[in-house]
MARDRENPA-777609 format. One record per residue (C-alpha): residue in one letter; residue number from 1; x negated, y negated, z. Coordinates in nm, 3 decimals, m for minus. Layout:
N
+---------+-----+---------+---------+---------+
: residuo : num :       x :       y :       z :
+---------+-----+---------+---------+---------+
:       A : NUM :       X :       Y :       Z :
...
+---------+-----+---------+---------+---------+
REM end
This chain:
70
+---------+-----+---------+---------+---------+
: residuo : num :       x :       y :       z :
+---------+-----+---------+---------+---------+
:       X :   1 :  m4.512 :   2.737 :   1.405 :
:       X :   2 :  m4.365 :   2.425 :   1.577 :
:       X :   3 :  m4.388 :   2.249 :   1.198 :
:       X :   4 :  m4.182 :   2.511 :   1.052 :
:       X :   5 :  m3.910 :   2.488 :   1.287 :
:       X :   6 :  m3.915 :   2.118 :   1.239 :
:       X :   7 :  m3.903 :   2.200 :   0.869 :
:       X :   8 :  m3.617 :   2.416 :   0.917 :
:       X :   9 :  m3.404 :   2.224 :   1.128 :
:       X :  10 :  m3.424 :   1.943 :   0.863 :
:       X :  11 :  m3.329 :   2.195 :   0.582 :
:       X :  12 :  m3.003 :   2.282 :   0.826 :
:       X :  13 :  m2.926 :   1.942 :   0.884 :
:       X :  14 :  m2.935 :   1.833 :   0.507 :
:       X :  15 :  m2.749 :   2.146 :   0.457 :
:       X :  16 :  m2.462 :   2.049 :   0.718 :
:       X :  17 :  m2.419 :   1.699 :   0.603 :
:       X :  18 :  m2.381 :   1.832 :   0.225 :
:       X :  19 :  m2.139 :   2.085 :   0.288 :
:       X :  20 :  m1.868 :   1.827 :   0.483 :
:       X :  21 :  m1.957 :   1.638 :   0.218 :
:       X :  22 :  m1.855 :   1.860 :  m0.016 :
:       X :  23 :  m1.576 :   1.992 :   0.181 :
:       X :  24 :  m1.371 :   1.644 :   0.247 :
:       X :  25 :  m1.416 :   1.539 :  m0.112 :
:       X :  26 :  m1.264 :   1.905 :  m0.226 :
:       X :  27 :  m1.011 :   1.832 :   0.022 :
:       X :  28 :  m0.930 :   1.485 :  m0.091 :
:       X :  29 :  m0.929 :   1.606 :  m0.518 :
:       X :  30 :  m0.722 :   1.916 :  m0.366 :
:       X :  31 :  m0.420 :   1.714 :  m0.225 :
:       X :  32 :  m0.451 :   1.422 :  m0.450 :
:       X :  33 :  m0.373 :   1.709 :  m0.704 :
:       X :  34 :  m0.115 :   1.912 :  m0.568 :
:       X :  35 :   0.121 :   1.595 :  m0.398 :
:       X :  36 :   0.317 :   1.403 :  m0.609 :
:       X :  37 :   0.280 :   1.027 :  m0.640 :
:       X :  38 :   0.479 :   0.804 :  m0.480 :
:       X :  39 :   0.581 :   0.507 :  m0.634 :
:       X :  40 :   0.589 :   0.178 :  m0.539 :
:       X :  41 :   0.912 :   0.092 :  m0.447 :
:       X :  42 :   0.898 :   0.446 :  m0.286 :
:       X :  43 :   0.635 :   0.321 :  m0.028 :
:       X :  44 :   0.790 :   0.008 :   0.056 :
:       X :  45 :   1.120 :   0.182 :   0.139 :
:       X :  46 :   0.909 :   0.427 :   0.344 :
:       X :  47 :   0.732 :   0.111 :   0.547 :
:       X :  48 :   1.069 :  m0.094 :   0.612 :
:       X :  49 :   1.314 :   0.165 :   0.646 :
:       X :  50 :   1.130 :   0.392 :   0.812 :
:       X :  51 :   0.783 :   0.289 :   0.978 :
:       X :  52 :   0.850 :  m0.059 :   1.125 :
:       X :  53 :   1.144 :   0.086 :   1.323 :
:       X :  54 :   0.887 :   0.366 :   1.487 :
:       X :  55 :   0.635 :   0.082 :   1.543 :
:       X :  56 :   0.894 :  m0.164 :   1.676 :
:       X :  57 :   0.995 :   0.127 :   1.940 :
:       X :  58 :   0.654 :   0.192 :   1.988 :
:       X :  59 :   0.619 :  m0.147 :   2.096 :
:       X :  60 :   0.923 :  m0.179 :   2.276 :
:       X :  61 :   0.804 :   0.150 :   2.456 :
:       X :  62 :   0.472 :   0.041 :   2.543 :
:       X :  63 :   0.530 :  m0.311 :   2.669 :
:       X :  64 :   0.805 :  m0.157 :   2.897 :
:       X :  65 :   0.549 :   0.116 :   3.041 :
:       X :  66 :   0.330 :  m0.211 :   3.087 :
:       X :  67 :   0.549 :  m0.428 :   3.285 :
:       X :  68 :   0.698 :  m0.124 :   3.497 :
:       X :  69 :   0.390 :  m0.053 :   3.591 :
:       X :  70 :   0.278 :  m0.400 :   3.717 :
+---------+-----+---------+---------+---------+
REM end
């Protein structure tokens, strides 16, 4: 009795791990399908123009919080 279990819970296990497996790669195909492609000047507009700003305030934001706090 206490093999089978064992046996069992191994089956569920190998089970699990397939089907996120299976799941995050049909996930990944799935929206590499449907969004469009950016191109590359596309993405380098999007990381200067847009992204270093937010991280600069994010810095900007955190240090303050820091050295208020002190």
């Amino acid at each position: 009795m206490n093999k089978a279990v064992g046996i069992l819970e191994m089956t569920m296990g190998i089970f699990i791990t397939l089907t996120k497996a299976y799941l995050f790669i049909f996930i990944s195909i799935t929206i590499r399908w449907t969004l469009p492609r950016m191109r590359m000047d596309q993405l380098l507009n999007l990381g200067w123009k847009f992204l270093l700003p937010i991280s600069l305030g994010n810095l900007l934001l955190t240090t303050s919080s820091q050295l208020v706090s002190l």
